[in-house]
Backbone as a printed PyTorch tensor [residue, N CA C, xyz], in Angstrom:
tensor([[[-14.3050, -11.8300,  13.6030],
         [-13.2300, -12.6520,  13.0660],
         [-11.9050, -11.9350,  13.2860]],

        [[-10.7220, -12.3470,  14.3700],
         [-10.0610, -11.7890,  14.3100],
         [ -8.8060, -12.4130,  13.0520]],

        [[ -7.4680, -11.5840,  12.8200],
         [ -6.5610, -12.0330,  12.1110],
         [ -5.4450, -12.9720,  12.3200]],

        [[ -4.8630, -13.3370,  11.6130],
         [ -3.9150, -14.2880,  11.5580],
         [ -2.5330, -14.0080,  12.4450]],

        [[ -2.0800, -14.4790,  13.0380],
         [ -1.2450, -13.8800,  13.7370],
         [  0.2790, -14.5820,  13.4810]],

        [[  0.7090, -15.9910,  13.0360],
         [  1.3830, -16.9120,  12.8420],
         [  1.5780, -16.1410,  11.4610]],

        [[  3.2230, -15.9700,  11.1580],
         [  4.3320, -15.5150,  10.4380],
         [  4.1920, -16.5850,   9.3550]],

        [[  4.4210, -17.3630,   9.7670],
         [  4.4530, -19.0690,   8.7860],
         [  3.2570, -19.0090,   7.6460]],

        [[  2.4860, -18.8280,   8.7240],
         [  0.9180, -19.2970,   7.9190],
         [  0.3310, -17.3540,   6.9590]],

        [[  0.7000, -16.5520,   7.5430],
         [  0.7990, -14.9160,   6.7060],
         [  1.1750, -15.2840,   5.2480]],

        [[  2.7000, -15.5450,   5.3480],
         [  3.5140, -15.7510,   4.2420],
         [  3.0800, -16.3900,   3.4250]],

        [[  2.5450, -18.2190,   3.5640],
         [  2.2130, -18.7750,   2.8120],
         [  0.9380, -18.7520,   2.2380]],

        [[ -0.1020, -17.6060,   2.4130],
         [ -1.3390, -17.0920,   2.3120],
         [ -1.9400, -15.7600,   1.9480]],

        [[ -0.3650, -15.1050,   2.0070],
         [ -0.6830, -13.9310,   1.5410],
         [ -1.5630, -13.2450,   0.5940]],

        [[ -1.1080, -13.8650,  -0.8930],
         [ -2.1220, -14.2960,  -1.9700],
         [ -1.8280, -12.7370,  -2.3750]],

        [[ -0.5860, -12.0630,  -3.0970],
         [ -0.9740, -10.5220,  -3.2160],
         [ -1.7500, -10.6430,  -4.6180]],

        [[ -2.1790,  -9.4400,  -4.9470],
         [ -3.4550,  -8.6170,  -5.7790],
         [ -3.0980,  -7.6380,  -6.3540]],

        [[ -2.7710,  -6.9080,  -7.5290],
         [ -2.3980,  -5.7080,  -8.0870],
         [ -3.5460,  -5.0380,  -8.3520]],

        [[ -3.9640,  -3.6790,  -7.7800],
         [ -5.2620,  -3.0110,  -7.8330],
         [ -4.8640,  -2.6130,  -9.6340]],

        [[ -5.8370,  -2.1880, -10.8910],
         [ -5.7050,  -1.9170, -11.8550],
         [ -5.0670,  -0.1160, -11.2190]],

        [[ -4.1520,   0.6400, -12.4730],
         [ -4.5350,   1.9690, -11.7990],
         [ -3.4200,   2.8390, -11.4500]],

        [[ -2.6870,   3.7730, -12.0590],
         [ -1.8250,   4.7540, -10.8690],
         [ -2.3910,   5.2940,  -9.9250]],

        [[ -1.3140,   5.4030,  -8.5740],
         [ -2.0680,   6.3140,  -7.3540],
         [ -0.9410,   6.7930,  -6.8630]],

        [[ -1.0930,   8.1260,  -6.4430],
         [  0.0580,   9.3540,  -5.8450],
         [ -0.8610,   9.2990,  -4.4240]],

        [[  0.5170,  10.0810,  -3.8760],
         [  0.4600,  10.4140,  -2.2540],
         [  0.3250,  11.8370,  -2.4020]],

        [[ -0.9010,  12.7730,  -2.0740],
         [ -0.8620,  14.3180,  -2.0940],
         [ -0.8360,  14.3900,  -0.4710]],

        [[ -0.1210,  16.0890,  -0.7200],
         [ -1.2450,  16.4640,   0.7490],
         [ -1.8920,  17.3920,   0.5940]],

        [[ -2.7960,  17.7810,   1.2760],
         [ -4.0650,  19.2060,   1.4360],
         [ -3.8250,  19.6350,   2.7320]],

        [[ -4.2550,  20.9530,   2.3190],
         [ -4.1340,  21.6700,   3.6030],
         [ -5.4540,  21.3510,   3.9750]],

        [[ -6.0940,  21.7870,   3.5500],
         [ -7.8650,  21.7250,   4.1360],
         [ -8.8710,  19.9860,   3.8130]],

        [[ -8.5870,  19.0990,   4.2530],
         [ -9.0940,  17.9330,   3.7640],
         [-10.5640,  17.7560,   3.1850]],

        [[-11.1720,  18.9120,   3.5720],
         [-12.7370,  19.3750,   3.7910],
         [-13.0710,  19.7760,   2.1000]],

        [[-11.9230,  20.4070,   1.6370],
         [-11.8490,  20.0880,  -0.2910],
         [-11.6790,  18.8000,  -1.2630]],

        [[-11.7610,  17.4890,  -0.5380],
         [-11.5480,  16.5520,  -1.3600],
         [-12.9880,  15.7780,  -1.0190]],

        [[-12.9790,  15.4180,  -1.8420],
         [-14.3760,  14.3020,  -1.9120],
         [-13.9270,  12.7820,  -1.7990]],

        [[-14.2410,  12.5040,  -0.2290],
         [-13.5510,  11.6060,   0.4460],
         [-14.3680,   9.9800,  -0.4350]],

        [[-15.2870,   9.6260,  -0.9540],
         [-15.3150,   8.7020,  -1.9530],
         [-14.6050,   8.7250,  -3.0530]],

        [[-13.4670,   9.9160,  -3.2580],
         [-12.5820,   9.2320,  -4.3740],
         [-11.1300,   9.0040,  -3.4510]],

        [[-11.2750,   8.9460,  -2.3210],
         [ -9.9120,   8.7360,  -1.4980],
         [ -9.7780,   7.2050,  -0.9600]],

        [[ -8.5230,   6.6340,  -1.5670],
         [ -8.3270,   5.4670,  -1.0960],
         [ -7.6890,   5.5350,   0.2650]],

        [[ -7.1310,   6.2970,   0.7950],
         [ -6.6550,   6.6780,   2.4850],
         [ -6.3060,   7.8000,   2.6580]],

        [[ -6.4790,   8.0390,   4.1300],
         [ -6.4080,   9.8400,   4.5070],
         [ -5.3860,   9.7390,   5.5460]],

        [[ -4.5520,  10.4820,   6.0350],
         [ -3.4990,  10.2990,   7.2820],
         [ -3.4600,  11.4390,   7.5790]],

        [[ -3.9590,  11.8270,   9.2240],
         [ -3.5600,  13.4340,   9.3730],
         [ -2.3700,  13.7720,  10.2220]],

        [[ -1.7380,  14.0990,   9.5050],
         [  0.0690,  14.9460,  10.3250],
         [ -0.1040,  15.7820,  10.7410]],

        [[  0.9660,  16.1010,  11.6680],
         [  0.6350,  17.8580,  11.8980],
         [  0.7670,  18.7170,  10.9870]],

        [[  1.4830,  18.5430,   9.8960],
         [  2.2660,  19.6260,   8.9090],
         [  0.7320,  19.5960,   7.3320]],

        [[  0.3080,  18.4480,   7.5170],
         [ -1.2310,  18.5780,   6.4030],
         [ -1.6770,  17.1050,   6.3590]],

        [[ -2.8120,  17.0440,   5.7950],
         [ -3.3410,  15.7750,   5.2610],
         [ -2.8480,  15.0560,   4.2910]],

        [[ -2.2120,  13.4950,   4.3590],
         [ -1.8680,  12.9240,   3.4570],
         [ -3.3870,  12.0530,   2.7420]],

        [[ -3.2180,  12.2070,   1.5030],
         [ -4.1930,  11.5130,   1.1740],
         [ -3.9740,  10.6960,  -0.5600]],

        [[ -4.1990,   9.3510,  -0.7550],
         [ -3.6590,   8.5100,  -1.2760],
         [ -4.9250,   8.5510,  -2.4630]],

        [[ -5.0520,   8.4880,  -3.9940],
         [ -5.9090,   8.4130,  -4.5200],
         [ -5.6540,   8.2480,  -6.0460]],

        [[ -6.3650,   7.8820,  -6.6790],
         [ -5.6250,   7.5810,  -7.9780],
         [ -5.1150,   8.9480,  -8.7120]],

        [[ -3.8260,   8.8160,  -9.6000],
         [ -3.6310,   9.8040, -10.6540],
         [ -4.3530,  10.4340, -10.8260]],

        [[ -5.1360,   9.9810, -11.6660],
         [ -6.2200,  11.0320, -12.5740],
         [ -6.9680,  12.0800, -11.5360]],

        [[ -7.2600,  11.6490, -10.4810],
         [ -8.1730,  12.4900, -10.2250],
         [ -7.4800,  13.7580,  -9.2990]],

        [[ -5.9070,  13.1620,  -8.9610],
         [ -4.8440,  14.2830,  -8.4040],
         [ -4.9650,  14.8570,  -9.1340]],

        [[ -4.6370,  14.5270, -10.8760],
         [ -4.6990,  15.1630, -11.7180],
         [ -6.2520,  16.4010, -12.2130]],

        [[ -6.9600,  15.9240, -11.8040],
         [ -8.0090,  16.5700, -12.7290],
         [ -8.4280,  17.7380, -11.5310]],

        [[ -7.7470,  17.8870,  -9.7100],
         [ -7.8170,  18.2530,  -8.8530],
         [ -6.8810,  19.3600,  -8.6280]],

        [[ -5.5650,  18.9220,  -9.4960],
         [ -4.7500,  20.3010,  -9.0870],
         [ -3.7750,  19.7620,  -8.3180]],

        [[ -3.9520,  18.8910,  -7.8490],
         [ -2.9660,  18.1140,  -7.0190],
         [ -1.2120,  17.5630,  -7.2750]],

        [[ -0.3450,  18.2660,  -6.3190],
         [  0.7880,  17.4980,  -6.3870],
         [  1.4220,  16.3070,  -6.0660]],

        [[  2.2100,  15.7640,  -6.5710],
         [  2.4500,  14.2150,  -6.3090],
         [  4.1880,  14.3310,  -6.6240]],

        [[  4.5400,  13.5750,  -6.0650],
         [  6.1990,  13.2010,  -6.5920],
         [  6.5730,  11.5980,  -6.6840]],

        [[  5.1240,  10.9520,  -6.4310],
         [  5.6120,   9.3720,  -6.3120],
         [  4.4770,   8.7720,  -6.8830]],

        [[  4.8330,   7.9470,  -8.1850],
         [  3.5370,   7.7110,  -9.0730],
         [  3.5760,   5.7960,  -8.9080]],

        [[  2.7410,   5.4260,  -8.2740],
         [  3.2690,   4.1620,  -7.4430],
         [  1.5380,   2.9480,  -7.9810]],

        [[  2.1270,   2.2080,  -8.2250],
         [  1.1340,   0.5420,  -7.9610],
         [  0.9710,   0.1360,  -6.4840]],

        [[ -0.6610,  -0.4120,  -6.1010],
         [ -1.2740,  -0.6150,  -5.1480],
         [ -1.3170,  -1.9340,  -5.2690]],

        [[ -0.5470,  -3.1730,  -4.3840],
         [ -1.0550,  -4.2050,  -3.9390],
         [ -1.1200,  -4.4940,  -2.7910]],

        [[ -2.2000,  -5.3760,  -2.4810],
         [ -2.9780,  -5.7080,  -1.4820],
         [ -2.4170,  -7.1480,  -1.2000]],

        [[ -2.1120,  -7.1060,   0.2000],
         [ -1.9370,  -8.6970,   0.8500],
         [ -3.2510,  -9.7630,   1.3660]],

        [[ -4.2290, -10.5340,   0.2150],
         [ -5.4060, -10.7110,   0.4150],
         [ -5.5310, -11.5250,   1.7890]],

        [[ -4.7230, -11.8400,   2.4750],
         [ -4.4800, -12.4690,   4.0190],
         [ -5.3410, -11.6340,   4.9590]],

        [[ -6.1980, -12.0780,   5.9180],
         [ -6.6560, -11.2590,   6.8740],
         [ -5.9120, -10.9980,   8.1630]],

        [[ -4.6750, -10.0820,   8.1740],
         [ -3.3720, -10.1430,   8.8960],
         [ -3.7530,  -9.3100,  10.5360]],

        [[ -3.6500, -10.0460,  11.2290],
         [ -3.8260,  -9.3920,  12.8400],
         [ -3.2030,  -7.8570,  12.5610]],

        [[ -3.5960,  -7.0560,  13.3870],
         [ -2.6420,  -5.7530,  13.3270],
         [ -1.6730,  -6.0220,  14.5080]],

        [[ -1.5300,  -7.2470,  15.1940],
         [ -0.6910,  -7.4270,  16.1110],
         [  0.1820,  -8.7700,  15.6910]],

        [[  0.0200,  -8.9850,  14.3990],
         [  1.1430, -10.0530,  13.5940],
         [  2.5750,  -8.9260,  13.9040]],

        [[  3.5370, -10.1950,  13.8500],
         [  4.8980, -10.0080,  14.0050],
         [  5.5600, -10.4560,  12.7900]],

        [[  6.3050,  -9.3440,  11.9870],
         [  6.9580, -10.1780,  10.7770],
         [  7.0410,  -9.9120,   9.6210]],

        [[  5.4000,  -9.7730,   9.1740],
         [  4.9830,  -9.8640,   7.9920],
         [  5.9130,  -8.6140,   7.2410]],

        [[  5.9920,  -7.3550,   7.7040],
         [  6.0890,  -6.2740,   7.0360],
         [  7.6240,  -6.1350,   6.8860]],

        [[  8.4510,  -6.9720,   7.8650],
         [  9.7330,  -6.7780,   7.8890],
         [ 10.2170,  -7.8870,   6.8240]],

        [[  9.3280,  -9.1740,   6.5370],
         [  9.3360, -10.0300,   5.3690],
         [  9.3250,  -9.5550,   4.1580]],

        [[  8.1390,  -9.6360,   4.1950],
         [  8.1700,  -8.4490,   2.7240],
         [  9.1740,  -7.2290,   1.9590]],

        [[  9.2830,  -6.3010,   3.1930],
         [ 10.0060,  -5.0350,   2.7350],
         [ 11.4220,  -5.7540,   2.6250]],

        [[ 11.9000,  -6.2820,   3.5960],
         [ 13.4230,  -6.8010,   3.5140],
         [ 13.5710,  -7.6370,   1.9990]],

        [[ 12.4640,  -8.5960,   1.6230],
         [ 12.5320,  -8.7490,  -0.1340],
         [ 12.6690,  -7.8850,  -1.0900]],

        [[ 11.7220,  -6.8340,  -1.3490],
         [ 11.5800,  -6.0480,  -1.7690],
         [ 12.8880,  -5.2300,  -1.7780]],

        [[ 13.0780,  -4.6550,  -0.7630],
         [ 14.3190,  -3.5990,  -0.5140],
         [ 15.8280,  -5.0070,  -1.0720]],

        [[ 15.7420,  -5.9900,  -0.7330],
         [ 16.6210,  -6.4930,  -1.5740],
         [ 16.8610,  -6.8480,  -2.9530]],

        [[ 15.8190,  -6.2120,  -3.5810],
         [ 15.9590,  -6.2100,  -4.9760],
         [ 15.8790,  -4.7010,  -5.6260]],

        [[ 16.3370,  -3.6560,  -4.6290],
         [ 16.2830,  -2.6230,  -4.5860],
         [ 15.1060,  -1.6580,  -5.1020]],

        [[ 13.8390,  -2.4110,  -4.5280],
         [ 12.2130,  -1.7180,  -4.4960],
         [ 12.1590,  -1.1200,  -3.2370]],

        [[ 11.6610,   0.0200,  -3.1790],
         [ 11.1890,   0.7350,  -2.0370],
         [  9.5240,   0.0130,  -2.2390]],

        [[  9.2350,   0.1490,  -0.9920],
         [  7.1360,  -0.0650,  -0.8220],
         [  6.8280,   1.2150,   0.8840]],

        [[  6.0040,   1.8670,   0.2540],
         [  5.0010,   1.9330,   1.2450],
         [  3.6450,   1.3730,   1.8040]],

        [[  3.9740,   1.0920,   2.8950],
         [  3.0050,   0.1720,   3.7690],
         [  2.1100,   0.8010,   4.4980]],

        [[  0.9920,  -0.1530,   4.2880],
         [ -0.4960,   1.2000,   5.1960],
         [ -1.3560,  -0.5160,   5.7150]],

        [[ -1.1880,  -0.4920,   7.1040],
         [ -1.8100,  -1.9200,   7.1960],
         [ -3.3000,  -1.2140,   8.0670]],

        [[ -4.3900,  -1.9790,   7.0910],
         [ -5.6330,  -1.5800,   7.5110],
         [ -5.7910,  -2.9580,   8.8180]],

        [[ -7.4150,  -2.6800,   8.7510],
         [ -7.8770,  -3.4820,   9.5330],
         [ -7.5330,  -5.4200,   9.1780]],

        [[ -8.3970,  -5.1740,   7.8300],
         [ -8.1430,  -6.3600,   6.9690],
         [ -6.8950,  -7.1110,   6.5100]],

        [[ -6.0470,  -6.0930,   5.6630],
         [ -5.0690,  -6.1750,   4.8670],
         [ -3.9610,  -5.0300,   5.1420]],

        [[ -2.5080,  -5.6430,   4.2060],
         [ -1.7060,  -4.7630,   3.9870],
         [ -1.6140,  -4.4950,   3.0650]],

        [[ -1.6440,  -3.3070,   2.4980],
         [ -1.6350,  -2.7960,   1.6260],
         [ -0.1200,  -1.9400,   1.2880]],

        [[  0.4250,  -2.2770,   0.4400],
         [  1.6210,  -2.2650,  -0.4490],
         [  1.8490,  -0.9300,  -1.7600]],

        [[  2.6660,   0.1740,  -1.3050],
         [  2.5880,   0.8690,  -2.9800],
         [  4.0070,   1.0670,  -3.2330]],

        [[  4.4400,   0.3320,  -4.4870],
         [  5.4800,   0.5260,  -4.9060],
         [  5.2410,   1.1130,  -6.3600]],

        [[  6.7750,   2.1410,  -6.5280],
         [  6.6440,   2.6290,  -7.7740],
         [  6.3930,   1.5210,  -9.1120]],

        [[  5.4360,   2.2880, -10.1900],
         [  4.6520,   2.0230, -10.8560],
         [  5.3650,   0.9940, -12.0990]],

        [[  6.8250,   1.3760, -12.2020],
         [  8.1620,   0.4440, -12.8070],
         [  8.6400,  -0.7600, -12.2990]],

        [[  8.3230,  -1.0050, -10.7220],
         [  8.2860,  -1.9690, -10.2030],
         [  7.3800,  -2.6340,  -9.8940]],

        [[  6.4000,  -2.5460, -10.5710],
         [  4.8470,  -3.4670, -10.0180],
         [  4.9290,  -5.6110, -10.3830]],

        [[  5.8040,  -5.4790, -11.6530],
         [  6.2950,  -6.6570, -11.9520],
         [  6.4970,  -7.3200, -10.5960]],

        [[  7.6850,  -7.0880, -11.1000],
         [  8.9680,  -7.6080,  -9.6460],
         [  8.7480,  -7.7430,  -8.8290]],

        [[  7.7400,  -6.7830,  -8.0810],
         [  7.5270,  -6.6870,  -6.9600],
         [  5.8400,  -8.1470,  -6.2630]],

        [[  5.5830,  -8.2290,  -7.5990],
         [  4.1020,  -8.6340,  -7.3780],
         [  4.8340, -10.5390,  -7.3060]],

        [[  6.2160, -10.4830,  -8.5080],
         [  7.3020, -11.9170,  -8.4580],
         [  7.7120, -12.2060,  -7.2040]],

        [[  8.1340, -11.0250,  -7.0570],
         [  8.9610, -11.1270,  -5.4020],
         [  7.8670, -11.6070,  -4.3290]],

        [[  7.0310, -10.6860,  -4.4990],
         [  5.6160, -11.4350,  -3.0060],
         [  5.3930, -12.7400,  -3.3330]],

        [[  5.2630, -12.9870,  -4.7850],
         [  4.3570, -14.5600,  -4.8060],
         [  5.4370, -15.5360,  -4.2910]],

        [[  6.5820, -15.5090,  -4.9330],
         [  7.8760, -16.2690,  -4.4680],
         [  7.8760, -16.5110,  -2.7110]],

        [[  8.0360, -15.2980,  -2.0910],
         [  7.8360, -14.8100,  -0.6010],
         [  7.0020, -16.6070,  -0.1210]],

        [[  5.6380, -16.4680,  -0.8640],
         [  4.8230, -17.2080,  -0.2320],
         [  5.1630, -18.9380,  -0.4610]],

        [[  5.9160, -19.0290,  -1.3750],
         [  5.9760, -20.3810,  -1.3180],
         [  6.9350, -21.0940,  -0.4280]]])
């Protein structure tokens, strides 16, 4: 099944989702120390491993964080070769002065904005779609 590729039809289908939950962005030097079933995404840089996972368990790990952020999900099954979607979104968002980081999987895009803006931000997407 491939994804949706039409801008029109993204938007009006998006359908976003607020995961329950805080989640920080750490990095590790050694990725080979985290227990990759509590990792919601891994990214390897040259400079260390970014890896995305809830609070608590940064917390209960030792882990640093500087961005304590809400996870929503764009339940749309979005091509990774859609045109649009992300510049839609963020350009809302950033006009109501929300930052989001974007991580587009296979399936979905996935959305983390700070944890003060999860409201607004979840108003702003649904609005987006109509």
């Amino acid at each position: 099944m491939t994804g949706e590729k039409s801008l029109a039809k993204l938007l009006k289908t998006m359908k976003p989702a607020h995961h329950p939950g805080e989640f920080v962005f750490c990095k590790v030097e050694n990725p080979n120390t985290i227990n990759f079933e509590q990792v919601i995404c891994m990214f390897r840089e040259q400079e260390a491993t970014t890896v995305i996972l809830k609070k608590e368990i940064a917390d209960q790990l030792g882990l640093e964080y500087t961005f304590i952020a809400s996870w929503i999900t764009l339940t749309v099954h979005s091509s990774l070769e859609a045109v649009g979607l992300t510049a839609a979104f963020s350009t809302a968002l950033s006009a109501k002065g929300i930052s989001c980081n974007v991580i587009a999987a296979y399936y979905h895009d996935h959305i983390f904005v700070g944890v003060e803006d999860t409201e607004a931000a979840m108003t702003i997407l649904k609005q987006l779609s109509e």
